[in-house]
C-alpha positions in Angstrom: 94.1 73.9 93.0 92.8 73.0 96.8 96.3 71.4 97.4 98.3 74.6 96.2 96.4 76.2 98.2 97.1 74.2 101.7 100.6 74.6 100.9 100.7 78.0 100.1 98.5 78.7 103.7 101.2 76.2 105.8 104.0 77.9 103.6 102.6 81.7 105.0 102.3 80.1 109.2 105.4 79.2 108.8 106.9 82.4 106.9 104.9 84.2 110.2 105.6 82.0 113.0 109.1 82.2 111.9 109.4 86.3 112.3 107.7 86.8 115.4 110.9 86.6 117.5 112.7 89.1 115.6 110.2 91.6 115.5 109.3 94.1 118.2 105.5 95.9 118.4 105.9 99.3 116.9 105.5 102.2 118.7 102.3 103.9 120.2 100.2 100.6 120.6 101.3 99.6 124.2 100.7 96.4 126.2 98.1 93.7 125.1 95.0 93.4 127.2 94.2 89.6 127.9 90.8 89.2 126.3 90.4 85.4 126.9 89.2 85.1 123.0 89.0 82.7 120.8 92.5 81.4 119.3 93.3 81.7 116.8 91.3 84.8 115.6 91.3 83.6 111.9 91.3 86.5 108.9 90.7 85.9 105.6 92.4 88.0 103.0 91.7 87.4 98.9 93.5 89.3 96.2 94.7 88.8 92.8 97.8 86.1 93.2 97.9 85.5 89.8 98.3 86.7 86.0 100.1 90.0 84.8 98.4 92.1 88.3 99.7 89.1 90.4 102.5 91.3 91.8 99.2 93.6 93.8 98.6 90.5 95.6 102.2 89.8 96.7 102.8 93.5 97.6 99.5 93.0 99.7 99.9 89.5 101.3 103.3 90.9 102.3 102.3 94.3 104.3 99.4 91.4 106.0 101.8 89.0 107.1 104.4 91.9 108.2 101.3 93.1 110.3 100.4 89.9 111.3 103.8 89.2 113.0 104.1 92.8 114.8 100.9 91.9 116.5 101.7 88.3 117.6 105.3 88.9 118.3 103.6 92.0 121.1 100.5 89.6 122.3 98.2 89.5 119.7 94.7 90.8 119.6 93.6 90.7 122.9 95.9 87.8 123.9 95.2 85.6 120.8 97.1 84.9 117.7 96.1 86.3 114.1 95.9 83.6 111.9 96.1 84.5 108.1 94.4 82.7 104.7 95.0 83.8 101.2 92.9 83.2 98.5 93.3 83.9 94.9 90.5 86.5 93.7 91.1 86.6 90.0 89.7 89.6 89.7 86.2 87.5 89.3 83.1 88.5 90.6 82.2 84.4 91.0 85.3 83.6 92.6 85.5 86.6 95.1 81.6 85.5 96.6 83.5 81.7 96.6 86.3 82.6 98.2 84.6 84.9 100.8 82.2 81.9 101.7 84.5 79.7 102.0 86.4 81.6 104.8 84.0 82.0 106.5 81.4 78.8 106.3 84.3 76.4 105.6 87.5 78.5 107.0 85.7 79.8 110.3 87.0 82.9 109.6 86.5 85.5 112.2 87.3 88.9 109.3 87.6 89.3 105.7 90.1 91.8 104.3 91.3 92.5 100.8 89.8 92.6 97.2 91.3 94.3 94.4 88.3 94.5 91.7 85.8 97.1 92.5 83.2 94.7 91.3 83.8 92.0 93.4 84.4 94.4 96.3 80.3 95.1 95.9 79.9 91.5 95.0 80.8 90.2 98.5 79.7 93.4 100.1 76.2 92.6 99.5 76.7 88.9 100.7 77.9 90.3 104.2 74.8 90.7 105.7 74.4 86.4 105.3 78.0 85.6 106.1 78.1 88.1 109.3 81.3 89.1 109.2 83.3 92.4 109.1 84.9 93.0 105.7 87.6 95.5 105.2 88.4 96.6 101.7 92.3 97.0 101.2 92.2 98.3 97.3 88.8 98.0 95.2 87.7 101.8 95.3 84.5 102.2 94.0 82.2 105.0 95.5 79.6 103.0 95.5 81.1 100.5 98.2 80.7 103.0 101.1 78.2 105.2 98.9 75.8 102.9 98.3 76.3 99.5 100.0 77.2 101.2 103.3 75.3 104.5 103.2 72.4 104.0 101.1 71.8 100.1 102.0 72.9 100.0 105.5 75.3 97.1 105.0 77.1 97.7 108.3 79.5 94.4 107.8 81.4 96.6 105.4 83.8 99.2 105.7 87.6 100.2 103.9 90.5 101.3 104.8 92.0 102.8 101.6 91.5 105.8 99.8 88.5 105.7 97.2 88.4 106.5 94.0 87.7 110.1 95.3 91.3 110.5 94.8 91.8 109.5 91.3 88.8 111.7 90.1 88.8 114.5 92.1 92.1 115.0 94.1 93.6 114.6 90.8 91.4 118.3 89.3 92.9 120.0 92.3 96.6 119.4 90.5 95.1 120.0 87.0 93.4 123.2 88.2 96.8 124.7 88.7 98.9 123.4 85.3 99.4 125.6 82.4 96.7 123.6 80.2 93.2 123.7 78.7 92.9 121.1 76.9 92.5 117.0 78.5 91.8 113.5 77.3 91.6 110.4 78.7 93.0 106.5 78.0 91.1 104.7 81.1 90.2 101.3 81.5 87.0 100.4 80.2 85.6 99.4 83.0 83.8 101.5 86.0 86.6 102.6 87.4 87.8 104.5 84.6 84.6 105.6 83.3 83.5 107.3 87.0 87.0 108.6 87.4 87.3 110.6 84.2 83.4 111.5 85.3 84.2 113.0 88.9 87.8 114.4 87.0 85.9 116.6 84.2 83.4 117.5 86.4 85.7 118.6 89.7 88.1 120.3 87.2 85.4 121.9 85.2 83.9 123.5 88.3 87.3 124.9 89.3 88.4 125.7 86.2 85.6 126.6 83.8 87.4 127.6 80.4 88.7 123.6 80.6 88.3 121.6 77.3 87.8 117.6 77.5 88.5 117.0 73.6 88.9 113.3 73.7 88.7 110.1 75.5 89.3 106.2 75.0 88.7 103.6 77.1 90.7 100.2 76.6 89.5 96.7 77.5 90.9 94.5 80.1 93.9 92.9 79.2 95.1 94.8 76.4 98.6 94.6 75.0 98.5 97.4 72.4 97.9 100.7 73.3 98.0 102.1 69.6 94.8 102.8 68.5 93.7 104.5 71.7 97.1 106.9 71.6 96.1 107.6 67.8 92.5 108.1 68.9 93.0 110.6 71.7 96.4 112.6 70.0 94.2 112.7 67.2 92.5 115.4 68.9 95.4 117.5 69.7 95.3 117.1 74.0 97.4 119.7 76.0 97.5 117.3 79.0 96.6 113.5 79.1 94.8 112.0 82.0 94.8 108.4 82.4 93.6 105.8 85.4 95.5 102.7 84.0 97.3 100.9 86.7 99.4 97.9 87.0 101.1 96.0 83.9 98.8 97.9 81.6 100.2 101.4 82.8 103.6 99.8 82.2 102.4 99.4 78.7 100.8 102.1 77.8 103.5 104.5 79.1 106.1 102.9 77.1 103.7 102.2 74.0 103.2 106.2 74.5 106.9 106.7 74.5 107.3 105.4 71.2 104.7 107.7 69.7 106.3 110.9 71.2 103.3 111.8 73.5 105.3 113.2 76.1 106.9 115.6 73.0 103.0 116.8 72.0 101.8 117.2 75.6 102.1 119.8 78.6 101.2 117.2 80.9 100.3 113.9 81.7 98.5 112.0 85.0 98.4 108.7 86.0 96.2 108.0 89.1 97.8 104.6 89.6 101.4 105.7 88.5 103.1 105.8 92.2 102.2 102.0 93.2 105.6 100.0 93.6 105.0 97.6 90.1 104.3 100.6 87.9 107.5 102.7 89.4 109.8 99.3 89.0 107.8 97.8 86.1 109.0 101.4 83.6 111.9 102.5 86.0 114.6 104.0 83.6 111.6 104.2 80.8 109.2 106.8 83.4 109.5 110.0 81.7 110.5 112.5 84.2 107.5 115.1 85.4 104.6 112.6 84.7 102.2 113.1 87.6 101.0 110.3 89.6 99.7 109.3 93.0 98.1 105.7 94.4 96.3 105.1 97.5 99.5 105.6 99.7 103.2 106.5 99.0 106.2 105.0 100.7 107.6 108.7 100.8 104.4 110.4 102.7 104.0 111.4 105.5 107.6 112.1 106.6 107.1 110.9 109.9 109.4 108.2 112.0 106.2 105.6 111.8 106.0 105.5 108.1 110.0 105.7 108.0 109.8 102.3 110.5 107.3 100.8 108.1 108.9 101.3 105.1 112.5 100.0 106.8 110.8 96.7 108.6 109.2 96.4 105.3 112.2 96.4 103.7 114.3 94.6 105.8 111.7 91.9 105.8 110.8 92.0 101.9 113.6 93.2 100.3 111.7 95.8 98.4 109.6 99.2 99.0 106.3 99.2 100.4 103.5 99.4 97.7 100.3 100.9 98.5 98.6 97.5 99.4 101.3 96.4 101.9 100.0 99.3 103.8 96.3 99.2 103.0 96.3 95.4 104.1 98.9 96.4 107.1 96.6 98.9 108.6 93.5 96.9 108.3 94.6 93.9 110.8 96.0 97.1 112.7 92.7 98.2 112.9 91.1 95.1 113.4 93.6 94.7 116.4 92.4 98.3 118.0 88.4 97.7 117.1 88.6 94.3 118.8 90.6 95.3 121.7 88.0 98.4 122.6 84.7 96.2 122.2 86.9 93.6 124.0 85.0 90.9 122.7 84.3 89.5 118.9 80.8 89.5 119.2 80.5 91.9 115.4 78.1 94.5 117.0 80.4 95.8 119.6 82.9 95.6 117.1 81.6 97.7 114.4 80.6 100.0 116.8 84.2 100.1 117.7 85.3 100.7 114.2 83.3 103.1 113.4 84.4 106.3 113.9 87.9 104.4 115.2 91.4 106.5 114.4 93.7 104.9 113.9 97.6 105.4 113.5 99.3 103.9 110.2 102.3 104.5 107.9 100.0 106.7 105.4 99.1 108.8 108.6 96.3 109.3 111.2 93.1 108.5 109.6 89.5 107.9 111.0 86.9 105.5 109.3 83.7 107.6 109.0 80.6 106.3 110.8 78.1 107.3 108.1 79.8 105.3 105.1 82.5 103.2 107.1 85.4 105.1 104.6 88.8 105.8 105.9 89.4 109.1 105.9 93.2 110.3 105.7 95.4 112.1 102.9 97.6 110.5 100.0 99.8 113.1 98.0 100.2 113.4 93.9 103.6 114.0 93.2 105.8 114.4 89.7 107.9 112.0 88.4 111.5 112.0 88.9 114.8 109.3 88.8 117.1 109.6 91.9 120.3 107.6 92.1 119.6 107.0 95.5 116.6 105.0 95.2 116.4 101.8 92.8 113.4 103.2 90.8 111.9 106.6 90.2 110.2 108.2 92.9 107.6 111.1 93.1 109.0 114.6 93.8 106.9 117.9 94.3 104.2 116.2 96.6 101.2 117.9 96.6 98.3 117.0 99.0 94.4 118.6 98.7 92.6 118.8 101.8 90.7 115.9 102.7 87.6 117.5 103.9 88.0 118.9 100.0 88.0 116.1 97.6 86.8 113.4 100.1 82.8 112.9 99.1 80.5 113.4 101.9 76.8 112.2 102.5 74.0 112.2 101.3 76.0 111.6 98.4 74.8 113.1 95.8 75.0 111.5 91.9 78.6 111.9 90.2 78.1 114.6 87.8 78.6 113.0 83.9 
C-alpha cells in the first residue's frame, strides 16, 4: 500500500509539473505577490480513491490538480509552488484521522482539503485543534461540521467550501412546495445524511406547505445492490412524489432497479439530491428518465457566466470529461487557500483564518463568501429537471431553479433540526 501510494504522489508531480506551461492564470486573480514562504507549500487532499464511489475521488483529485497548475503556472501562492498528496479515505472514520496525521506529522503538510464521509469530516475536525492546521471540506456535508464543531465548539481550524446538506433538505422543499403533489416518501441512505435530510425536507416543506403528507420512508444500508424491498416498502404506500438522497453508484441502482418496477408510471414526481453529479448523469445516461429532479453541490451548467464556461472548457480540455461537483469544490478550495494566504501574507494559521473568514471568493459555481460565525461557504447551487440533449454526451438538468441563499442556508445560533 505505502509503495502505491509514492507512485501515485510522483505519478500526480509529474501529471502537474507537466501542465504548468500550457496553462495561463484565469482571469480576475492578477499578479503574484513575492511572499518569501516556504516551498513548497504542501496540501494534503484525502478522498475516496477506491471501490464503487472511487469515481468522487478522481472527479476531485482532477479539479485539485487543474487548480494546482493554474496557480503555479501564474506564480504560485505568494511566490511558492502548491504541492499536492492524495490519500485514499475509504470512507472510514479510522483511516481519515490516519491519513490527516500523516500529512501533517509525517507529510509536513501545510493544509488539509477533501473528505467525502460526513463522519470522517467531524472525525478529523475534532483532531484539528492537535494537528494545527486549516482543513477545508470539499464534499462531506453534515450540519454539524460548521454547526457544531465550528459554531458551537469553536474549532476555528475548520471551515468548507461546499454547499451543506442545507441544500438537499431544505432547498430541495422550496421545489416541492411548488409541484402538483401531497403526498412524499423517502429511499435515503441509512446513514446520517439521509436520516437529517428527509428531517430538514419534511419539516421545511411542511412549514410551507402544510396540507403535505410524508406516508412512507426506507432507508437502505451502505453498499446495497438491491433496491427491491425498499421500492415495495415505500410504493406500498401509494407516494405521489418520491424523494430520495442516494448518490453515487447506488443512485445509479436504484433509479434503474426503480425503472423496472414502473415508479416513474405511479409517481408525479421524483427528487434526487445527488442526481446532477457527473457519475450519476453518465453512470444512467440513456436509462435517466426525463423530468426527474435533481441538484448536487455545483452544476457544470450554473452560473452562465464566462468563468464557469472557462472552467468547465480547461476542465475538459485537460480531463476529457465534464466537471463534477468535486472538481470544483476541491478547485476552489486551493483557490481560496491561494487568496487567504496571500492577504495574511504569511502561513502563520492565525492570520490565515482570519483571512478566510469572511474571504469572497470568485469560483466556477459563483461568488461565494465563507461565513465567519461557522466558517460555511455561502453561494447558490440550482435544482434542475432531467432532460437528454444530443448535444451533450449524457443528460443534463433543464429548468434550473435556484432558492435564495439567505432562505434555505441555516443561520446561527442554530437551532435543532426539526424531526
Amino acid at each position: 500500500m505505502a509503495a502505491s501510494r509514492r507512485t501515485t504522489r510522483r505519478t500526480f508531480l509529474k501529471t502537474g509539473a507537466a501542465g504548468l506551461a500550457a496553462l495561463a492564470a484565469p482571469r480576475g486573480f492578477g499578479a503574484t505577490p513575492d511572499l518569501k514562504l516556504k516551498k513548497p507549500i504542501k496540501v494534503g487532499c484525502q478522498t475516496i480513491l477506491s471501490g464503487p464511489l472511487g469515481g468522487y475521488g478522481e472527479f476531485m483529485r482532477k479539479g485539485a490538480v487543474l487548480a494546482m497548475e493554474e496557480i503555479n503556472a501564474s506564480g504560485g501562492v505568494g511566490g511558492s509552488p502548491l504541492e499536492l498528496n492524495f490519500r485514499d479515505e475509504e470512507l472510514k472514520v479510522d483511516v481519515g484521522v490516519k491519513n490527516a496525521r500523516y500529512f501533517v506529522d509525517d507529510w509536513g503538510a501545510d493544509f488539509l482539503i477533501g473528505i467525502d464521509s460526513s463522519a470522517v469530516a467531524l472525525a478529523v475536525g475534532e483532531i484539528m485543534p492537535t494537528l494545527n492546521k486549516i482543513l477545508i471540506v470539499t464534499h462531506g456535508a453534515t450540519e454539524k461540521f460548521n454547526e457544531d464543531l465550528v459554531y458551537k465548539k469553536h474549532i476555528k481550524q475548520c471551515f468548507r467550501i461546499c454547499v451543506p446538506v442545507y441544500q438537499d433538505g431544505i432547498a430541495s422543499a422550496f421545489i416541492a412546495k411548488d409541484l402538483p403533489v401531497k403526498k412524499w416518501a423517502t429511499i435515503s441512505p441509512d446513514y446520517e445524511y439521509g436520516h437529517t435530510s428527509w428531517k430538514m425536507f419534511r419539516a421545511t416543506l411542511k412549514r410551507m406547505k402544510p396540507e403535505v403528507e410524508f406516508v412512507g420512508e426506507s432507508f437502505a444500508k451502505f453498499g446495497t445492490v438491491d433496491f427491491s424491498s425498499h421500492i415495495s416498502k415505500v410504493m406500498g404506500a401509494q407516494p405521489e412524489a418520491i424523494f430520495s438522497t442516494e448518490w453515487g453508484g447506488e443512485a445509479v441502482t436504484m433509479v434503474k432497479q426503480a425503472k423496472l418496477f414502473k415508479v416513474f408510471e405511479q409517481t408525479k414526481a421524483f427528487m434526487i439530491a445527488m442526481g446532477s453529479a457527473m457519475d450519476v448523469l453518465q453512470g444512467l445516461g440513456a436509462d435517466y428518465p426525463d423530468g426527474v429532479w435533481a441538484s448536487g453541490r455545483y452544476y457544470f451548467g450554473y452560473p452562465d457566466t464566462p468563468q464557469n464556461k472557462k472552467f468547465v472548457e480547461t476542465f475538459r480540455k485537460r480531463w476529457q470529461s465534464y466537471p463534477s461537483y468535486v472538481s470544483e469544490t476541491s478547485y476552489a478550495a486551493l483557490y481560496a487557500i491561494k487568496k487567504a494566504v496571500e492577504k495574511a501574507k504569511t502561513l502563520e494559521i492565525d492570520p490565515v483564518i482570519a483571512a478566510l473568514e469572511g474571504l469572497q471568493v470568485d469560483r466556477p459555481a459563483g461568488p461565494c463568501t465563507i461565513r465567519k460565525e461557522d466558517h460555511q461557504a455561502i453561494y447558490a447551487v440550482p435544482w434542475g429537471r432531467i432532460k437528454h440533449d444530443p448535444n451533450f454526451p449524457m443528460p443534463i438538468l433543464g429548468d434550473l431553479r435556484v432558492a435564495p441563499t439567505d432562505e434555505y442556508y441555516r443561520k446561527p445560533p442554530f437551532p435543532p433540526v426539526e424531526a
